[in-house]
py3Dmol code that shows the C-alpha trace and the ligand (Angstrom):
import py3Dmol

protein = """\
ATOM      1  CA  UNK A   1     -16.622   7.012   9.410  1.00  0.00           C
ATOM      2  CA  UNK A   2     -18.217   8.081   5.931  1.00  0.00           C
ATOM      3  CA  UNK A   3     -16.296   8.578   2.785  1.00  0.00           C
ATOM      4  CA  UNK A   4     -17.516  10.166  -0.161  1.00  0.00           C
ATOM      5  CA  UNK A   5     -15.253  11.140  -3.245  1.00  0.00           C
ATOM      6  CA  UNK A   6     -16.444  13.223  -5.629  1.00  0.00           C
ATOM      7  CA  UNK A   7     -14.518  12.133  -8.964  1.00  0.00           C
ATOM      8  CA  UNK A   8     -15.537  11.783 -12.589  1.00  0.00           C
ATOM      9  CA  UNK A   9     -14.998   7.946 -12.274  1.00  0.00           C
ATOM     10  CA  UNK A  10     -16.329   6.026  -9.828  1.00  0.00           C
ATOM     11  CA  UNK A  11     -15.758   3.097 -10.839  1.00  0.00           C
ATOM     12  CA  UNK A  12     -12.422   3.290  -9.962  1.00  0.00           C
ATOM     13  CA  UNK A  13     -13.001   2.845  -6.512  1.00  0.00           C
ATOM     14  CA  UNK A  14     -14.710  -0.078  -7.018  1.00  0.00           C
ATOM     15  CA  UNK A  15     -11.788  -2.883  -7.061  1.00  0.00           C
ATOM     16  CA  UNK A  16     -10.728  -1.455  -3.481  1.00  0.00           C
ATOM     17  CA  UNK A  17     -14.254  -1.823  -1.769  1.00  0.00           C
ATOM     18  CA  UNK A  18     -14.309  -5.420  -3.206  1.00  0.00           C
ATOM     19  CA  UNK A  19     -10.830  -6.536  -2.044  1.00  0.00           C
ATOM     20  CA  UNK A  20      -9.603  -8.284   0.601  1.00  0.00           C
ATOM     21  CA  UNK A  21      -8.949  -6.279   4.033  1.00  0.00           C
ATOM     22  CA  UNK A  22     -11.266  -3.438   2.684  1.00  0.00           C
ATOM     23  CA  UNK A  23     -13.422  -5.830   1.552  1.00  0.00           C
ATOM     24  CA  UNK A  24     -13.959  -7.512   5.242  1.00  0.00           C
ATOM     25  CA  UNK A  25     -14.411  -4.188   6.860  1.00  0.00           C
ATOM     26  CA  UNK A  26     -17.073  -3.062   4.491  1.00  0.00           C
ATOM     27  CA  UNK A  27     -19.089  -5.850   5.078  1.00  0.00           C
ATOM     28  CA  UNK A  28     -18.387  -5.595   8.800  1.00  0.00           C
ATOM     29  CA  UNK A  29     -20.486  -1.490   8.302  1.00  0.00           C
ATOM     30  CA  UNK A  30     -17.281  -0.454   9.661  1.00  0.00           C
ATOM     31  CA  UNK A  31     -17.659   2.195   7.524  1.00  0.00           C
ATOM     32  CA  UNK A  32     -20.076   4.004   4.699  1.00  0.00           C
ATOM     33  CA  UNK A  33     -18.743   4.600   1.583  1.00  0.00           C
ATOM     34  CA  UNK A  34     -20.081   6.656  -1.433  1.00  0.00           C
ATOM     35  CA  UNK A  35     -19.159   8.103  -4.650  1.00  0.00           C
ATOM     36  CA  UNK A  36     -20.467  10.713  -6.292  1.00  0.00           C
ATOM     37  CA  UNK A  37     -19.829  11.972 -10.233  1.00  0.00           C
ATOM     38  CA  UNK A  38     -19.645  15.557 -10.253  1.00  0.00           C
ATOM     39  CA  UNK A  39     -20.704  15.598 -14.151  1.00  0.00           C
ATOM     40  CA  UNK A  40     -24.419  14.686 -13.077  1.00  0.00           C
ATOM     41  CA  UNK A  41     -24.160  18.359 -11.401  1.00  0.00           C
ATOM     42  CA  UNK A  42     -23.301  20.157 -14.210  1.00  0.00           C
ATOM     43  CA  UNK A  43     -25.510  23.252 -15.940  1.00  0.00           C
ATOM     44  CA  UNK A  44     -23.518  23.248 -19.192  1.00  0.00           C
ATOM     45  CA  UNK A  45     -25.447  22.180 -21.619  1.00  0.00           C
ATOM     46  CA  UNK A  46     -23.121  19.805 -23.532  1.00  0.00           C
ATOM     47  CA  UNK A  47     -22.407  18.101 -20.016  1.00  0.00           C
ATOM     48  CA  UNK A  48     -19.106  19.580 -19.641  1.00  0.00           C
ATOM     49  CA  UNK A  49     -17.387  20.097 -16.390  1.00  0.00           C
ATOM     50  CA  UNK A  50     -13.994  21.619 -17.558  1.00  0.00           C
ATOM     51  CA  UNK A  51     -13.176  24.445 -19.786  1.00  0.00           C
ATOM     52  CA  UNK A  52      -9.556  25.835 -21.494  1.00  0.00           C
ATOM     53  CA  UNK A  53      -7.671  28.182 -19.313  1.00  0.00           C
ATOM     54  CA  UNK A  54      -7.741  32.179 -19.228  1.00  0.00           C
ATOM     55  CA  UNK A  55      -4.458  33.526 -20.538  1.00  0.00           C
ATOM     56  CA  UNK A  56      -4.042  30.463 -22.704  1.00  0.00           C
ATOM     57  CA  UNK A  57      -2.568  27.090 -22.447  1.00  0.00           C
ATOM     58  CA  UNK A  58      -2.428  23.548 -22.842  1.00  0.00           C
ATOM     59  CA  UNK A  59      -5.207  21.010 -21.161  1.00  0.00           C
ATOM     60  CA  UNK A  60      -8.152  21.787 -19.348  1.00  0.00           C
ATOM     61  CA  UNK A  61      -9.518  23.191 -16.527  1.00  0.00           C
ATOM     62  CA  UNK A  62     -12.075  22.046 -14.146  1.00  0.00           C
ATOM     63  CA  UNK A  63     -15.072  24.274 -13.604  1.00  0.00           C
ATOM     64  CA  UNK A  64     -16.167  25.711 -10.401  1.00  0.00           C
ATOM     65  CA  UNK A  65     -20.234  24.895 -10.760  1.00  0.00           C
ATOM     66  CA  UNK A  66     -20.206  21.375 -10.989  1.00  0.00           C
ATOM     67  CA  UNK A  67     -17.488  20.424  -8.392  1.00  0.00           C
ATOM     68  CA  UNK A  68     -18.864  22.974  -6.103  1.00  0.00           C
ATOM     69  CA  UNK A  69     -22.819  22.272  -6.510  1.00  0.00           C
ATOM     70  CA  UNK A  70     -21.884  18.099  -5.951  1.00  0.00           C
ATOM     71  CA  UNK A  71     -19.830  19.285  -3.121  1.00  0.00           C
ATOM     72  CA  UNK A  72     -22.682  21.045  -1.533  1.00  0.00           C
ATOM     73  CA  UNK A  73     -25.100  18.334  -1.967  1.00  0.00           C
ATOM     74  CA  UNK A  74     -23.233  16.181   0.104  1.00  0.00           C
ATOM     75  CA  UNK A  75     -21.069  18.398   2.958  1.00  0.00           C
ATOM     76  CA  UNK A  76     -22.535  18.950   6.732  1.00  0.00           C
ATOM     77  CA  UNK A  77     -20.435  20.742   9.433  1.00  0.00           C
ATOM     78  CA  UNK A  78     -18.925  18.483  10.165  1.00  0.00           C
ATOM     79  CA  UNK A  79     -17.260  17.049   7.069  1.00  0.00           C
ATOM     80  CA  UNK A  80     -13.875  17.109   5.972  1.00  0.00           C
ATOM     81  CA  UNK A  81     -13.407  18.213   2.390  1.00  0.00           C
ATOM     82  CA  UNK A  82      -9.739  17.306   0.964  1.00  0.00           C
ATOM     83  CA  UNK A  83      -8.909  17.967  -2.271  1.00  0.00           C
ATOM     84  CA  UNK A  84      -6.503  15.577  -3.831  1.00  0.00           C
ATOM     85  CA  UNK A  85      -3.056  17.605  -5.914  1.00  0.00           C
ATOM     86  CA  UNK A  86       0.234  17.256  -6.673  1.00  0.00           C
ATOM     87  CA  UNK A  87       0.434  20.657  -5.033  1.00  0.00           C
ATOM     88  CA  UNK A  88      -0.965  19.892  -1.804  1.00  0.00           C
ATOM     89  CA  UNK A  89       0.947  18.760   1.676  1.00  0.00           C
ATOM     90  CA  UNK A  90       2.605  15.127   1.496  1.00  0.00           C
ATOM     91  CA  UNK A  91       0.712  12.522   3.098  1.00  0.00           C
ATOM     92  CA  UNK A  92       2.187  10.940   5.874  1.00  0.00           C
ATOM     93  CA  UNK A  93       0.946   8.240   8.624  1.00  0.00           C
ATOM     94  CA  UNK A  94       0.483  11.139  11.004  1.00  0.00           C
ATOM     95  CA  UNK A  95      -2.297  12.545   8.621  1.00  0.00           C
ATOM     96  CA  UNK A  96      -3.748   9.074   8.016  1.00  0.00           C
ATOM     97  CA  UNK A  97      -4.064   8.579  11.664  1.00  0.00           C
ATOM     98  CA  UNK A  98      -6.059  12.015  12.324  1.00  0.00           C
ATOM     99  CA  UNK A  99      -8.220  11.751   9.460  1.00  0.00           C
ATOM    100  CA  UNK A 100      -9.033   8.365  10.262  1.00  0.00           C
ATOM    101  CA  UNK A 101     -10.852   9.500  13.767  1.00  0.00           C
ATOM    102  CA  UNK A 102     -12.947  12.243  11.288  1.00  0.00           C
ATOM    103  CA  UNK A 103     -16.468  11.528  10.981  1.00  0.00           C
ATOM    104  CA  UNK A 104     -17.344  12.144   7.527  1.00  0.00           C
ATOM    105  CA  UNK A 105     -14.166  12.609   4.757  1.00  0.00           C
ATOM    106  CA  UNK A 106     -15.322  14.079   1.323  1.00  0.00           C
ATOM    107  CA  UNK A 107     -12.669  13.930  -1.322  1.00  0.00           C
ATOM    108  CA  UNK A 108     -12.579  15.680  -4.232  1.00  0.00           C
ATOM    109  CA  UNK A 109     -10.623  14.288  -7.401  1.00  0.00           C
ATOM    110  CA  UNK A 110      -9.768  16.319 -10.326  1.00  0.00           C
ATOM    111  CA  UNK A 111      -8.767  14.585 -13.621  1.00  0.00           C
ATOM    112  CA  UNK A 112      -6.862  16.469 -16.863  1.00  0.00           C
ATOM    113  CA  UNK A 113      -5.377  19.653 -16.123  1.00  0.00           C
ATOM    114  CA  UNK A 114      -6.598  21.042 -12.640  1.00  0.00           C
ATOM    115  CA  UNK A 115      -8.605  22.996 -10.690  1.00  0.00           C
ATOM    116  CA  UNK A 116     -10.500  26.006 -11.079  1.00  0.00           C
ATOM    117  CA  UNK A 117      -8.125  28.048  -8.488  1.00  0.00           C
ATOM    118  CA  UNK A 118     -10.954  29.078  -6.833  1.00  0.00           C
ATOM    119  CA  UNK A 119     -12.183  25.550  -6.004  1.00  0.00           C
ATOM    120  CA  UNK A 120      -9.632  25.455  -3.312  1.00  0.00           C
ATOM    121  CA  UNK A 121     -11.311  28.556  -1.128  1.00  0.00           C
ATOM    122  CA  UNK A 122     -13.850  25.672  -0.351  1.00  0.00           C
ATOM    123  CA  UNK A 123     -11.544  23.170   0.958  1.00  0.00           C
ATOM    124  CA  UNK A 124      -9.972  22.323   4.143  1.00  0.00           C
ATOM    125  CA  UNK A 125      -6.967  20.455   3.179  1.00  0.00           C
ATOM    126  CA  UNK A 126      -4.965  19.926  -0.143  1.00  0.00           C
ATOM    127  CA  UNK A 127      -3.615  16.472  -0.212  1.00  0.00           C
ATOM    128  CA  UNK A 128      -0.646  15.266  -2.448  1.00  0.00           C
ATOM    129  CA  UNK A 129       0.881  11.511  -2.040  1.00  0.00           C
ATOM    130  CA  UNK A 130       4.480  12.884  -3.472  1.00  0.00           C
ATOM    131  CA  UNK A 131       6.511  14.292  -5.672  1.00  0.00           C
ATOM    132  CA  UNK A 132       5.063  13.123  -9.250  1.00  0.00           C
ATOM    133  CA  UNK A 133       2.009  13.772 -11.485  1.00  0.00           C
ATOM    134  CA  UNK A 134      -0.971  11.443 -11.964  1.00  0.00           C
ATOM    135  CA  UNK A 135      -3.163  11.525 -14.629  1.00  0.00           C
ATOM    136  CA  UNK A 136      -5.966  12.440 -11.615  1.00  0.00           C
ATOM    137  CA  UNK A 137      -6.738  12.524  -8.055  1.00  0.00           C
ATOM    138  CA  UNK A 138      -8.325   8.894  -8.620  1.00  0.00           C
ATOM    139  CA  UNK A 139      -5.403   7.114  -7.703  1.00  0.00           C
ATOM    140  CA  UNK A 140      -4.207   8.789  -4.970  1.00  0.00           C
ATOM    141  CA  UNK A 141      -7.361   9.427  -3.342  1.00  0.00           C
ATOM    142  CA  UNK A 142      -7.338   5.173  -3.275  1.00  0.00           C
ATOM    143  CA  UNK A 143      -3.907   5.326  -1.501  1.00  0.00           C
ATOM    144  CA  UNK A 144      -5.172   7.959   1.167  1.00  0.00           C
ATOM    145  CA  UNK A 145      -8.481   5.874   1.887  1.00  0.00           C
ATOM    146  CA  UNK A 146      -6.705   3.190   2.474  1.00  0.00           C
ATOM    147  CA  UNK A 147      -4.075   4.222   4.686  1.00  0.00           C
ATOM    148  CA  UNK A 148      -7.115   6.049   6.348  1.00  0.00           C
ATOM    149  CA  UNK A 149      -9.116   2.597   6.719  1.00  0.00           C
ATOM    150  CA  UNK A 150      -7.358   0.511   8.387  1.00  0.00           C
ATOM    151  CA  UNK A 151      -6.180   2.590  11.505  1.00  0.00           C
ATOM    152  CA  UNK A 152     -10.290   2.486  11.950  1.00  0.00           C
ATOM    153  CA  UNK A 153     -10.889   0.074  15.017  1.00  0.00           C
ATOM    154  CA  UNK A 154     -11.564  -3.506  13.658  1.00  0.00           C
ATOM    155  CA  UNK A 155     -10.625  -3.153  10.362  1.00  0.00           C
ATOM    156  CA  UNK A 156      -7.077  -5.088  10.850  1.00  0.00           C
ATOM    157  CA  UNK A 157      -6.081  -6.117  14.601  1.00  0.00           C
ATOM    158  CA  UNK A 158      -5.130  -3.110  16.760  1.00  0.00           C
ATOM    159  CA  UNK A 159      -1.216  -4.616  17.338  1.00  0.00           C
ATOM    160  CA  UNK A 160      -0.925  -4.932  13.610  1.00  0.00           C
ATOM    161  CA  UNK A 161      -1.222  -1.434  13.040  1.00  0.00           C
ATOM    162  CA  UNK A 162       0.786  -0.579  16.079  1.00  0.00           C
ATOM    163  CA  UNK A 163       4.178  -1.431  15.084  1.00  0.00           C
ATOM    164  CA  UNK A 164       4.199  -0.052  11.694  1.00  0.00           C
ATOM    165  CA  UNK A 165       6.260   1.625   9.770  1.00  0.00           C
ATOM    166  CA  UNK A 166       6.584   5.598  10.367  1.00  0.00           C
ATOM    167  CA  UNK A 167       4.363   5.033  13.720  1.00  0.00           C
ATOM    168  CA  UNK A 168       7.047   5.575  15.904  1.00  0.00           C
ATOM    169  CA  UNK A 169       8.795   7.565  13.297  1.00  0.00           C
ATOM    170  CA  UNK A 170      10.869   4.659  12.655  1.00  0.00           C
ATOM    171  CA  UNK A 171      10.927   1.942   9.514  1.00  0.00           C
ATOM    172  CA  UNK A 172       9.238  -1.184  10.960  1.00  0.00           C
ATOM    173  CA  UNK A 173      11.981  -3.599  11.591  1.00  0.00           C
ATOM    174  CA  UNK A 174      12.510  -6.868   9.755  1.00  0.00           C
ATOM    175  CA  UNK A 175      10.086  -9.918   9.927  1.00  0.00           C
ATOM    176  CA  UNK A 176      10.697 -13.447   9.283  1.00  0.00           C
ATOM    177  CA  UNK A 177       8.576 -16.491   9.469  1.00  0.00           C
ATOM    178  CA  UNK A 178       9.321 -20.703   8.728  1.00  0.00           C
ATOM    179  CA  UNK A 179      11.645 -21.795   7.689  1.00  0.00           C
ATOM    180  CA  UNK A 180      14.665 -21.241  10.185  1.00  0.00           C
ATOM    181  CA  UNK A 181      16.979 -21.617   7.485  1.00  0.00           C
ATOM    182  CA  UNK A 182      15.656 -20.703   3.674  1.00  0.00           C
ATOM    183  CA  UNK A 183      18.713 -21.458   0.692  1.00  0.00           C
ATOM    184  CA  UNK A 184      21.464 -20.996   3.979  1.00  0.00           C
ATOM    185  CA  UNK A 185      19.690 -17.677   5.180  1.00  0.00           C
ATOM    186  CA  UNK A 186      18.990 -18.420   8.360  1.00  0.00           C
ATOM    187  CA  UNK A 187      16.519 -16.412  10.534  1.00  0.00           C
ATOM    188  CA  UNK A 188      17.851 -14.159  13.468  1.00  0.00           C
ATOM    189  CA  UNK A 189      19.052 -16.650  16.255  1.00  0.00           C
ATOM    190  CA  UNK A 190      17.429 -14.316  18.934  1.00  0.00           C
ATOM    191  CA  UNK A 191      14.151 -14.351  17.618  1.00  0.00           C
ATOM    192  CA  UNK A 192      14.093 -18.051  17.857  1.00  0.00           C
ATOM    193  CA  UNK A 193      14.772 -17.336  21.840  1.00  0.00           C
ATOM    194  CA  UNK A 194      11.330 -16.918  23.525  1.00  0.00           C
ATOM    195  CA  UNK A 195      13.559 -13.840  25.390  1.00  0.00           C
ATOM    196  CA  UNK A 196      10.944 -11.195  25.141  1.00  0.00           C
ATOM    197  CA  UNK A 197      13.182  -8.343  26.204  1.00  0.00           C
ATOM    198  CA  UNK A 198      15.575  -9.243  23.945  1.00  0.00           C
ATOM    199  CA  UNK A 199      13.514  -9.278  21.047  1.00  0.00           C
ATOM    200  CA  UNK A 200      12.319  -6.391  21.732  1.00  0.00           C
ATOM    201  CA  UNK A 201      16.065  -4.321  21.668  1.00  0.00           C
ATOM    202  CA  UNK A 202      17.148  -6.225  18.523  1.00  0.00           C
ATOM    203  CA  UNK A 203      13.881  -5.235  16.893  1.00  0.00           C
ATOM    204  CA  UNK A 204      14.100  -1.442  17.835  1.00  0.00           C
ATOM    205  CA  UNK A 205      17.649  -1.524  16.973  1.00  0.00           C
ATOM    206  CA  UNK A 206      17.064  -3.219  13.321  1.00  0.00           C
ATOM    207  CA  UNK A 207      14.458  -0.488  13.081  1.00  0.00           C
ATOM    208  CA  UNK A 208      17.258   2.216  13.911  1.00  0.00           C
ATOM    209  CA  UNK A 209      19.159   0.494  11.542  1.00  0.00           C
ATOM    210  CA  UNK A 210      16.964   0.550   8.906  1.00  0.00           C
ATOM    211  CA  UNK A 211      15.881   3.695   9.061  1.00  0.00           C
ATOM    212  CA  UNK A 212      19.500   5.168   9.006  1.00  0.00           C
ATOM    213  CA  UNK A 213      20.580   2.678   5.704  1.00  0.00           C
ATOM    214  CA  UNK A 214      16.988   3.561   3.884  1.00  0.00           C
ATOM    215  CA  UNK A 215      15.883   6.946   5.206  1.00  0.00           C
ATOM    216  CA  UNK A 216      17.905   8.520   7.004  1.00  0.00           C
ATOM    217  CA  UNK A 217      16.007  12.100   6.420  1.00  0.00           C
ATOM    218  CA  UNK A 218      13.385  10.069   8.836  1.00  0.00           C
ATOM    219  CA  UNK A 219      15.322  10.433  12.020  1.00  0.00           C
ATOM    220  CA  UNK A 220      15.900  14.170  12.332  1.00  0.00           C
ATOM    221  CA  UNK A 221      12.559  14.725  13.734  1.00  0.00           C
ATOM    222  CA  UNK A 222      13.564  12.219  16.464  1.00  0.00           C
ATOM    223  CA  UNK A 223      14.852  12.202  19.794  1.00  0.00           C
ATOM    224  CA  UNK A 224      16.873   9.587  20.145  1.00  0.00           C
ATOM    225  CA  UNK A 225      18.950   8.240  23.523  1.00  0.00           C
ATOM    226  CA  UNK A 226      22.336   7.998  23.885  1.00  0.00           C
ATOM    227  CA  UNK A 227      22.420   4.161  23.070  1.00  0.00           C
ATOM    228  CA  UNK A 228      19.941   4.610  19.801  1.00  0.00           C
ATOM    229  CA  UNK A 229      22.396   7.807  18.592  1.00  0.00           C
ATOM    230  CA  UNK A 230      25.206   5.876  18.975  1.00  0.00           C
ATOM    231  CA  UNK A 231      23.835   3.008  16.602  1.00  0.00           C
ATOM    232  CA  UNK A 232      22.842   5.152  14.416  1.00  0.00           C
ATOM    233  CA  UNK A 233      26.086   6.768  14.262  1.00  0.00           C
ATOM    234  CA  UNK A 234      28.139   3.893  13.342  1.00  0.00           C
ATOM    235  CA  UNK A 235      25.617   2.855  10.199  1.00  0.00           C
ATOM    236  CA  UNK A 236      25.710   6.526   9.143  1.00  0.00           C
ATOM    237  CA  UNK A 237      29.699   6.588   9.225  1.00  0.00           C
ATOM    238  CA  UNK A 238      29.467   3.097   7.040  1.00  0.00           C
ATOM    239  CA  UNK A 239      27.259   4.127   4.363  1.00  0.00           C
TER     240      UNK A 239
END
"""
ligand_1 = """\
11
6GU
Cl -3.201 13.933 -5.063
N -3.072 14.089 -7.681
C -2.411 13.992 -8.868
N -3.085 14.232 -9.975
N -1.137 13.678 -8.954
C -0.506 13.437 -7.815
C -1.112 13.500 -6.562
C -2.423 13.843 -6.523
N -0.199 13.213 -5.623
C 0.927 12.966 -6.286
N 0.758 13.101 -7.602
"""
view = py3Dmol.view(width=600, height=400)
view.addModel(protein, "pdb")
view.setStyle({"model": 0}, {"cartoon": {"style": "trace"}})
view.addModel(ligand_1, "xyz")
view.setStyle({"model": 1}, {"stick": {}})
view.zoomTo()
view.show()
């Protein structure tokens, strides 16, 4: 896997690639990373990239030359090119998941206003991490890669990533560690048991639990059985 993000501020990205888990992986050439400042491309001769909207308006604009010259310097057939807005489709684990088996993922991050419209004919996804505005793609683009880096193989153990939330469409259910009792909270007596089995249906059951208290919007995309509806039922009837 190769990254490259295409952003007016690199060094953004820089406190991610020298953290912890990221950190590991990177030194581990589990995967390239590179950034790229689409200002260098520019052919304006103040060094602009951005210019004030036609018909008027507040802010700034982004300009197609320099975002689209960087982006040519760098894209092959078979790269990716997401472009990160607040008007794009939410990211969700699914997405992380498939663009974590592409090849080569080239991100584009505006910064002030927006894009020139026509910056998105050259795009193959629009990418938006929810419903609010940031002051530019930096910071969500950071959020995406890592989601995106560590479903890669190595990067965290494989049953880490296995049981997390939203990969079975469910909220990952509740963890505890020492001690067995913390200020009289005491930790689930069944998960104390060594009873595999059991563990395993009062986990998947806290998870359908969970999921119905915090986000309940989560299960209708779900199939659930008999048993899980009926759980679910009686939290939804309690709320
Ligand atoms: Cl991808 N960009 C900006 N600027 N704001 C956002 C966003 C992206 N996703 C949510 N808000």
């Amino acid at each position: 896997m190769k990254i490259t993000v295409l952003s007016l501020f690199p060094e953004y990205f820089e406190p991610l690639l020298r953290t912890s888990i990221i950190k590991r992986a990177k030194e581990k050439d589990l995967f390239e990373f590179e950034t790229v400042n689409f200002r260098e491309f520019t052919k304006e001769k103040h060094g602009h990239v951005d210019d004030t909207p036609y018909g008027g308006g507040a802010g700034m604009v982004l300009s197609c030359q320099p975002i689209l010259d960087a982006l040519k310097s760098v894209r092959t057939p078979r790269s990716k090119v997401i472009l990160l807005t607040p008007q794009g489709d939410v990211f969700q684990q699914k997405m992380a998941l498939d663009l974590s088996k592409e090849e080569h993922l080239i991100f584009l991050c505006g910064h002030y206003e927006g894009f020139d419209e026509r910056i998105r004919d050259y795009v193959d996804l629009q990418v938006s991490i929810g419903d609010f505005v940031l002051t530019g793609g930096e910071g969500a683009c950071m959020v995406i890669c890592d989601a995106i880096l560590r479903l890669i193989p190595g990067v965290i153990k494989q049953e880490s990533s296995h049981d997390d939330s939203f990969s079975n469409g469910l909220l990952e259910y509740p963890q505890y560690t020492k001690p067995p009792v913390y200020e009289g909270k005491a930790v689930p007596e069944v998960l104390l048991s060594g009873h595999h089995a059991n563990i395993a249906k009062y986990r998947h059951e806290q998870a359908l639990i969970k999921t119905a208290k915090n986000r309940p919007d989560l299960l209708n995309d779900l199939d659930l059985s008999e048993q899980d509806q009926k759980v679910v039922d009686s939290i939804l009837k309690n709320k």
